[in-house]
C-alpha positions in Angstrom: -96.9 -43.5 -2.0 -96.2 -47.0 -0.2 -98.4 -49.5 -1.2 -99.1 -53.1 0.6 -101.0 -56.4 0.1 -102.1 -58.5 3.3 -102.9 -61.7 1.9 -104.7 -64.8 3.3 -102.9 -68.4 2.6 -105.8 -71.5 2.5 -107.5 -70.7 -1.0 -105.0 -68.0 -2.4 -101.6 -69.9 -1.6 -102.4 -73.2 -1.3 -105.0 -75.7 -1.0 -104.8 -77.7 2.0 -101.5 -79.6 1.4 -101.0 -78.5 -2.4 -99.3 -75.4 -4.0 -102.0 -73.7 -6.3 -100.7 -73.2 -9.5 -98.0 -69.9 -9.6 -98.8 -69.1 -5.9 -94.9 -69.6 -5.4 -94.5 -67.3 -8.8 -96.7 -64.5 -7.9 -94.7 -64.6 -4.1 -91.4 -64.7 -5.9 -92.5 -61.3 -7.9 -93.2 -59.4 -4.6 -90.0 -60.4 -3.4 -88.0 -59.4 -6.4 -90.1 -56.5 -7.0 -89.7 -55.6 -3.0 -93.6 -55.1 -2.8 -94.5 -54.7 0.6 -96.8 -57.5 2.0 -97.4 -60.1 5.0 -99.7 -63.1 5.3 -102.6 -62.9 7.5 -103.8 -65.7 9.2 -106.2 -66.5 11.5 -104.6 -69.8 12.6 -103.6 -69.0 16.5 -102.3 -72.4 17.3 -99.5 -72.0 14.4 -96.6 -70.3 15.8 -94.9 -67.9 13.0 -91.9 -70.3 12.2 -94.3 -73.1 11.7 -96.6 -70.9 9.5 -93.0 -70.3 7.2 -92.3 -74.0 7.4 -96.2 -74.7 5.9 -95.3 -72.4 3.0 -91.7 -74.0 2.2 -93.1 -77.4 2.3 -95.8 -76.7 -0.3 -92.9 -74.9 -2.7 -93.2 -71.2 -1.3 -89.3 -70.0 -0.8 -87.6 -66.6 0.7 -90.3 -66.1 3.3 -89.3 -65.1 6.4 -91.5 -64.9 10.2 -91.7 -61.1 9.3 -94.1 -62.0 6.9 -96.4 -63.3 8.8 -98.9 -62.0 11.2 -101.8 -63.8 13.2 -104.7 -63.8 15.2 -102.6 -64.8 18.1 -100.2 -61.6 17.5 -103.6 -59.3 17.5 -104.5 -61.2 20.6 -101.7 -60.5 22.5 -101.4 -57.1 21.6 -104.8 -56.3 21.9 -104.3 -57.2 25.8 -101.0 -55.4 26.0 -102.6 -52.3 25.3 -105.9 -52.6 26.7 -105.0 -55.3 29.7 -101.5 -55.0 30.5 -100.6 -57.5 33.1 -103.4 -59.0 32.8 -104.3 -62.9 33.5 -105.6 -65.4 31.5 -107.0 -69.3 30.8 -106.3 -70.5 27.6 -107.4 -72.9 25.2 -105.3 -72.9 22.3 -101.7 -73.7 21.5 -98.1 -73.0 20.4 -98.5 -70.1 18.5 -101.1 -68.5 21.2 -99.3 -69.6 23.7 -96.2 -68.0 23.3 -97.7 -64.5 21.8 -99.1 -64.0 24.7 -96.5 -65.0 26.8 -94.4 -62.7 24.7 -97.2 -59.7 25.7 -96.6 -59.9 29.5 -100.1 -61.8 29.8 -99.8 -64.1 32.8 -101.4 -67.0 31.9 -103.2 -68.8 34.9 -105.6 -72.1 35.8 -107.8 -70.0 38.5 -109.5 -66.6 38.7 -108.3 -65.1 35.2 -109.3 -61.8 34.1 -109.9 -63.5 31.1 -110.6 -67.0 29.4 -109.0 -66.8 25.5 -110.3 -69.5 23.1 -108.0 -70.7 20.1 -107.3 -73.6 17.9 -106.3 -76.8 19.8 -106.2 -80.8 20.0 -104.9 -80.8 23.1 -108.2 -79.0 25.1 -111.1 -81.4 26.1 -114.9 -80.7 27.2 -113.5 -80.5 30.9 -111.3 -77.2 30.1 -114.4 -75.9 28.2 -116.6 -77.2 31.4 -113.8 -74.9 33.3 -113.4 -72.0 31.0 -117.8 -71.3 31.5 -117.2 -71.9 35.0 -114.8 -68.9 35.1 -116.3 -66.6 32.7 -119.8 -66.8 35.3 -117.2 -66.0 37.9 -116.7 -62.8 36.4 -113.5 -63.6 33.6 -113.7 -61.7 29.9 -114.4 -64.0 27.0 -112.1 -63.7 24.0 -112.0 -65.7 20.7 -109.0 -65.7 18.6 -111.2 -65.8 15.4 -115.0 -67.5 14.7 -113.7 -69.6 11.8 -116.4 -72.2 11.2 -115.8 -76.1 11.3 -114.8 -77.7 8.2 -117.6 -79.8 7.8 -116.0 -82.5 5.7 -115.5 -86.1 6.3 -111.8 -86.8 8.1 -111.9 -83.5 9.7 -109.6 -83.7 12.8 -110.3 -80.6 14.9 -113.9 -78.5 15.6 -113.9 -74.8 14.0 -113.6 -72.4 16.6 -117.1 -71.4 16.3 -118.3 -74.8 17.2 -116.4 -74.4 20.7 -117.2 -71.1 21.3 -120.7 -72.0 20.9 -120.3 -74.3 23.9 -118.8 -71.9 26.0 -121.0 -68.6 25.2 -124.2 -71.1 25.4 -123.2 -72.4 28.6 -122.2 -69.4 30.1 -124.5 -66.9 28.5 -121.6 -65.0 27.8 -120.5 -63.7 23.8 -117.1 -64.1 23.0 -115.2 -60.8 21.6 -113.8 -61.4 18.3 -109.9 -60.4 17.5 -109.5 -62.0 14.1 -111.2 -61.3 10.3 -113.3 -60.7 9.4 -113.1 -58.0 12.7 -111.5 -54.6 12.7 -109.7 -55.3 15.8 -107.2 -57.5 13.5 -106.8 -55.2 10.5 -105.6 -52.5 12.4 -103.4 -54.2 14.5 -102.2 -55.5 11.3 -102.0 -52.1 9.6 -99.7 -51.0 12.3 -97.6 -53.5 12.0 -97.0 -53.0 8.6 -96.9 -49.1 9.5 -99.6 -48.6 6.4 -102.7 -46.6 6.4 -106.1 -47.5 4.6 -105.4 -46.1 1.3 -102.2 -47.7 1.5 -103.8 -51.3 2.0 -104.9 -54.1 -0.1 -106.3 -57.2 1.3 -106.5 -60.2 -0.6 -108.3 -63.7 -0.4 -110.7 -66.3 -1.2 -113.9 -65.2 0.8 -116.0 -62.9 1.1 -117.4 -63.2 4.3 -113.9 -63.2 5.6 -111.1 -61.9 3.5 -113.1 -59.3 1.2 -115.4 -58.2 4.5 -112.8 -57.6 6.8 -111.1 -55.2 3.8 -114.5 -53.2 3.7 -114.6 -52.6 7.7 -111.4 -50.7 6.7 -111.8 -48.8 4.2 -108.7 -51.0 1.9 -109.1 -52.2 -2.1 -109.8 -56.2 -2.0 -108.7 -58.6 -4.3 -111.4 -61.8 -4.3 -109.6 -65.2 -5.8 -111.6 -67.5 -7.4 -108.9 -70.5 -6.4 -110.4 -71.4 -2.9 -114.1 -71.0 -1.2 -115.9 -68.2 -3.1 -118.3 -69.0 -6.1 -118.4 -66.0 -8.9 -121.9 -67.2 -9.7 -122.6 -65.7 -6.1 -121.1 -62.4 -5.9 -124.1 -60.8 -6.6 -125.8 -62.3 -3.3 -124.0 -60.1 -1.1 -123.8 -56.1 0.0 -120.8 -55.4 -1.3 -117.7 -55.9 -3.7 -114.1 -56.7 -4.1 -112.3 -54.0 -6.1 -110.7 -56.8 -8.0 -111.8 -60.3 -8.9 -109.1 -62.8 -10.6 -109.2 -66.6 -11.0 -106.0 -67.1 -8.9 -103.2 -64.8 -7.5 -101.1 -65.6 -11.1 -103.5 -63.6 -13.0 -102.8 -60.3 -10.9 -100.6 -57.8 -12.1 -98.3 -54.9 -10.8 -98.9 -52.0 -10.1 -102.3 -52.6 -9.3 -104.3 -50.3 -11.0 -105.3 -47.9 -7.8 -101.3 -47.7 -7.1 -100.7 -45.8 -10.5 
C-alpha cells in the first residue's frame, strides 16, 4: 500500500538558519529510497521556489517546488472550491499573493467578499484599520494559519495570531483557520498527495501543531525532539504521537505501521 510522510521544516529540518544534524541525510534517503513525502508549511508569505531556496541554502539538495505545499496553497484552494470567483483584501505576500491569484480569486482594495490575513512586512495598522472596516461591512475573515509571535528579543515580524487579534477584536469578528493545526489543511494536503488517512504520516516538532493536526485526521505522527517540544511534557497533554525520536536521523524505514 502507498505510504507518505508530510513533514514540517523549523524544528525537524532546520533551526532557524542552521541544518540540524542529518536533516539533509534523512531527506537524501527518501529520495533514493522514492518515499513519497512533501513539506508542510504554514509560511503563506514564502512562495514555493523560495521555500526550495531556504532548504538548499541550509544543505538540503534534490528538492523540487513539488515538494512543498502551504497554507497559502490550502487558501487558495479552499476559495476555489468553496468561493470561485470570489474577491478579496489581503494582507500577506509573495507566496499568498500569487496562490491566490493562481485560484482565480480577484483580489481587490474595496467591498471584498473576503479579507485574508497572512505573514507580511509590508502591511501596517492602516490596512489592519481597513481590513475591520470591511469585515463590519459584511466581508469573510480568513487567516492563513494562527502561528503565535516568536516572543524572543530581535524578532522582526508579529505572529499571525497577534494581528489577527487586532482585527477579530476590532471587528468582533473570528477569523477561520486554513492552516495546522486545522483540518481544512490536511485534507487539502492529502489530496494533493492523492493519499488517504491510513496512508499518512505527519511529522514535526510540536504538539499543539504538528502532532494535533495528525490526530484531527486520523494519520500516525512522528514527534522530534530537535525543535519546540519538551519530552518531560508529553504527558501534559490528551493525546500521543505514534512515534517519538530525538531528531529525524534516528527514524528508520519502513516505519513500523507500513510493514
Amino acid at each position: 500500500m502507498k505510504q507518505g510522510l508530510m513533514i514540517d521544516m523549523d524544528g525537524v529540518i532546520y533551526a532557524g538558519e542552521e541544518l540540524i544534524k542529518g536533516a539533509d541525510r534523512f531527506v537524501a534517503r527518501m529520495l533514493k529510497e522514492k518515499i513519497d513525502f512533501i513539506f508542510l508549511s504554514n509560511n503563506s508569505s514564502r512562495s514555493r521556489r523560495e521555500t526550495v531556496e531556504k532548504l538548499e541554502k541550509v544543505g538540503v539538495k534534490g528538492i523540487t517546488e513539488d515538494h512543498i505545499y502551504t497554507s497559502a496553497m490550502a487558501t487558495a484552494a479552499f476559495l476555489k472550491d468553496e468561493f470561485p470567483g470570489c474577491s478579496a483584501y489581503v494582507l500577506g505576500e509573495g507566496g499568498l499573493l500569487k496562490s491566490l491569484e493562481h485560484a482565480g480569486i480577484r483580489l481587490v482594495d474595496r467591498q471584498p467578499d473576503f479579507v485574508i490575513l497572512g505573514e507580511g512586512h509590508q502591511f501596517d495598522l492602516k490596512m489592519v484599520h481597513k481590513a475591520v472596516d470591511m469585515i463590519i461591512a459584511g466581508a469573510r475573515f480568513i487567516a492563513t494559519n494562527r502561528d503565535p509571535s516568536p516572543r524572543r528579543e530581535g524578532w522582526n515580524n508579529l505572529g499571525i495570531t497577534a494581528t489577527a487579534a487586532m482585527i477579530e477584536e476590532g471587528s468582533g469578528r473570528h477569523a477561520f483557520v486554513i492552516g495546522k493545526p486545522s483540518p481544512v489543511m490536511m485534507r487539502y494536503a492529502s489530496a494533493y498527495m492523492g493519499l488517504s488517512p491510513e496512508q499518512t504520516t505527519v511529522l514535526g516538532d510540536t504538539m499543539e501543531t504538528d502532532i494535533k493536526a495528525g490526530i484531527y485526521m486520523g494519520y500516525k505522527t512522528i514527534l522530534v525532539l530537535s525543535g519546540i517540544a519538551d519530552k518531560d511534557q508529553l504527558n501534559h497533554y490528551g493525546y500521543k504521537p505514534s512515534l517519538v525520536v530525538d531528531a529525524v536521523k534516528d527514524i528508520r524505514f519502513p516505519l513500523d505501521w507500513w510493514k
